[in-house]
N, C-alpha and C positions, 0 to 999 in steps of 0.2 A: 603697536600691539601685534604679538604674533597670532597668525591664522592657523587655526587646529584645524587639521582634517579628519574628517570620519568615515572610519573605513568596516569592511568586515573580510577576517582573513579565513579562510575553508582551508583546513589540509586532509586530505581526502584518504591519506591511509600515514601511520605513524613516521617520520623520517623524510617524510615526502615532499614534493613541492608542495610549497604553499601559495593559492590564489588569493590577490589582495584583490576588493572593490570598494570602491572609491564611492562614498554615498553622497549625492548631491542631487538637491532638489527635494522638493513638500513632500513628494507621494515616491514610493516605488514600492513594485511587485517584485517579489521573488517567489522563483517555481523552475520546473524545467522543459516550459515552452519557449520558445524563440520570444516571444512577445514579450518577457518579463525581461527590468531592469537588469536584476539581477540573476544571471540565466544558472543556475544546480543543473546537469544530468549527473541524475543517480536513476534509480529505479525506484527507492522510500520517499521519493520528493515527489509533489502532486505538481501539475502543471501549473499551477497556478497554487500555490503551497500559503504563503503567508504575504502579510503589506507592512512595512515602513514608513512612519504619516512624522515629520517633522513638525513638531508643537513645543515651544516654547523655549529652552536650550539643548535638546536631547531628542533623541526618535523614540517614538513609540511603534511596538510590533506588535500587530494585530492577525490572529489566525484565520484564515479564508475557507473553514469547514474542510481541511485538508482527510486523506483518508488517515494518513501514519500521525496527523498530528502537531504541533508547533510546541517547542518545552524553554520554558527560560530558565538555567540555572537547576534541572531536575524535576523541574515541576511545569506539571502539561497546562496550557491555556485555554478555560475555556474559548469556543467559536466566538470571531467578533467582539472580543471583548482587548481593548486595546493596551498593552503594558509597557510603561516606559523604561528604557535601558539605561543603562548604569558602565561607565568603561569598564570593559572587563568582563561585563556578564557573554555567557555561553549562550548560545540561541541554538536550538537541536533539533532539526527539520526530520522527525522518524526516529529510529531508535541508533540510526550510523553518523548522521553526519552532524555536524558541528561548525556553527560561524562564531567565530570568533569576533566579540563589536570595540573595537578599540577605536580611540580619542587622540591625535598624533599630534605633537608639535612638530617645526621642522628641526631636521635631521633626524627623526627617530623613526627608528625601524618596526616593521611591525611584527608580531611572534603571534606564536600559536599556542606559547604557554597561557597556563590558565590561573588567575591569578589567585591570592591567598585566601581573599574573603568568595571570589567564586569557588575556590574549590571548596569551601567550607559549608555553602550553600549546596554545592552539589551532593556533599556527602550527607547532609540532611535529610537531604531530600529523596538519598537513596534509601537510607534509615526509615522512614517515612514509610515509603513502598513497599520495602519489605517484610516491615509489621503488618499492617494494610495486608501484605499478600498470604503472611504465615497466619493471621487471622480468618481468612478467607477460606484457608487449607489448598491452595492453587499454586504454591511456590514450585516452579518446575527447576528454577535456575536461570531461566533463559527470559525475562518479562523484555517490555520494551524499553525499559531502565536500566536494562541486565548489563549493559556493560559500564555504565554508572554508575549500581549500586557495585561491580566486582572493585572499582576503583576505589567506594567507601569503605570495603572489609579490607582490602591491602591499604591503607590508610590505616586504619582499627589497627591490624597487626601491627603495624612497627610502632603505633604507640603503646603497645601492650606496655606492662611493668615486668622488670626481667623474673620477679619471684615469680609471677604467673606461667610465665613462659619455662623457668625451670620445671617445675610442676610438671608441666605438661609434657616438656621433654623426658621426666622422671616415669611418668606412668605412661609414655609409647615404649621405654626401654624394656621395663616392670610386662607389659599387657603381652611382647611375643614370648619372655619367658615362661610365662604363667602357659601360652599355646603350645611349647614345646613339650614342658612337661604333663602336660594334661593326656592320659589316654587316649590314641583316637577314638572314635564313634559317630558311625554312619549317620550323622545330619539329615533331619530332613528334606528336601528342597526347597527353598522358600515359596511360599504361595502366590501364585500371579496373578495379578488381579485383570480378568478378559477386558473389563467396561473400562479401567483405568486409559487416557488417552495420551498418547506417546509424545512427548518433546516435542515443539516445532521450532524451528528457527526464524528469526525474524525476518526475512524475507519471503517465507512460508506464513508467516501470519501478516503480512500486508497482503499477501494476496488471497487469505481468508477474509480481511477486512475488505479487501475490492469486492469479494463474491459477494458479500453479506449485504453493501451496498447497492448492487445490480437487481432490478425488477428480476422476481419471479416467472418463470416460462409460465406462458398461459397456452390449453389447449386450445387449439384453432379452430375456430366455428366454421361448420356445414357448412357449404358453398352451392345453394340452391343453382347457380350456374353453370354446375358442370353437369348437373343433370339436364338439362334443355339445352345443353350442347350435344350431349352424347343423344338424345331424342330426335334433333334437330339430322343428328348423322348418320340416327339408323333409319328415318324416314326420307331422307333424299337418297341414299341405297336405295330403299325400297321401290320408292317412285322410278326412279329409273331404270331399276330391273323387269317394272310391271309395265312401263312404255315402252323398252326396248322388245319384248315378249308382243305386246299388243302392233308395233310396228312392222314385227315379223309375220306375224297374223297377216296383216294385209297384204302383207307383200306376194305373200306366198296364194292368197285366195282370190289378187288382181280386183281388192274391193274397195281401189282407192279415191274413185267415182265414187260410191256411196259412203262412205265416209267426209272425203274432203272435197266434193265440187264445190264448193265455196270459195276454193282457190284462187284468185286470178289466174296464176302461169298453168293451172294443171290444166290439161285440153281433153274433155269428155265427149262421148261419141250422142 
């Protein structure tokens, strides 16, 4: 019987080398501390990002409360909550990176394409998000699905139907003649709305989501100690300005017999 290997492949930017690891054994972490099984350095990936719990024929991937999140196939997992993998599904540590979970016999190579019924999930589930977010009225362009769902709309396009697509090529032709002809006249400017808040990118928004995470500054409570330090320092001054003064006194008026003949070594007449 042949022994299947399971792996997961990361290719870290399009055309690029692609990192295969090799999954063996009940449990592993992935994150991008040294500690984890499976080590990511990216900057979207939490140190300790997601776990791999081998049960039954197939891994399950479970999310470890990550800041950017763990998505299988499009769709984000809740915390702790464990889903088992499927060859071929996408596992999406943030909104960049991408492990790819393939099932190998030998001699087969591993790829970083993504397969028919994933990509189909993927595009659902960008569909999904995007309703979700143009209901919301928050679609900036940019979510952390954003280049997921950009792949379900070029999807959508080329399955267009060509009648539509003539259409549409008819009336971009038809809309600048209609602008040529048309008299100019001074336009308003369009209105800008001040509150409205500006595109971020998503690496701008993990590090919104890290802030958001982080205890709030508290202000720092009175330090009754530094008062009775600074007391402490202006009366030993004192004391030794008013001994040094009173030692002078003696000196000068030879009244060191009435003050200290208690002395041993002092020799009074």
């Amino acid at each position: 019987m042949a022994v299947l290997e399971h792996q997961l492949v990361w290719q870290d930017a399009p055309g690029g080398a692609m990192r295969v690891y090799v999954l063996e054994g009940g449990e592993l972490r992935v994150g991008r501390s040294s500690r984890c099984d499976v080590v990511i350095i990216h900057p979207e990936v939490s140190r300790t990002h997601a776990r791999l719990v081998w049960q039954g024929d197939t891994f399950w991937v479970e999310d470890l409360s990550s800041t950017n999140g763990t998505w299988v196939n499009g769709r984000r997992l809740p915390p702790h909550e464990p889903v088992a993998l499927k060859p071929g599904d996408v596992i999406g540590l943030g909104p960049n990176v991408r492990l790819h979970y393939q099932v190998l016999g030998p001699g087969e190579a591993p790829s970083a394409e993504v397969p028919p019924e994933a990509a189909q999930e993927l595009a659902e589930a960008a569909a999904e998000e995007a309703a979700e977010l143009d209901e919301a009225h928050i679609w900036d362009g940019d979510d952390v699905a954003g280049s997921w769902i950009d792949e379900a709309v070029a999807a959508s396009a080329e399955d267009e139907p060509p009648a539509a697509a003539e259409a549409e090529a008819a009336a971009d032709v038809v809309a600048p003649a209609q602008a040529e002809s048309a008299p100019p006249s001074a336009a308003p400017p369009p209105a800008v709305d001040e509150s409205a808040e500006a595109p971020k990118a998503p690496a701008a928004r993990a590090t919104d989501a890290a802030a958001d995470d982080a205890p709030a500054a508290k202000t720092p409570a009175p330090r009754p100690w530094r008062y009775l330090l600074t007391g402490c320092v202006v009366g030993g001054a004192l004391l030794a300005c008013g001994t040094t003064a009173f030692l002078w006194w003696v000196e000068t008026n030879a009244l060191w017999c009435d003050f200290f003949s208690w002395v041993p070594f002092l020799t009074c007449p």
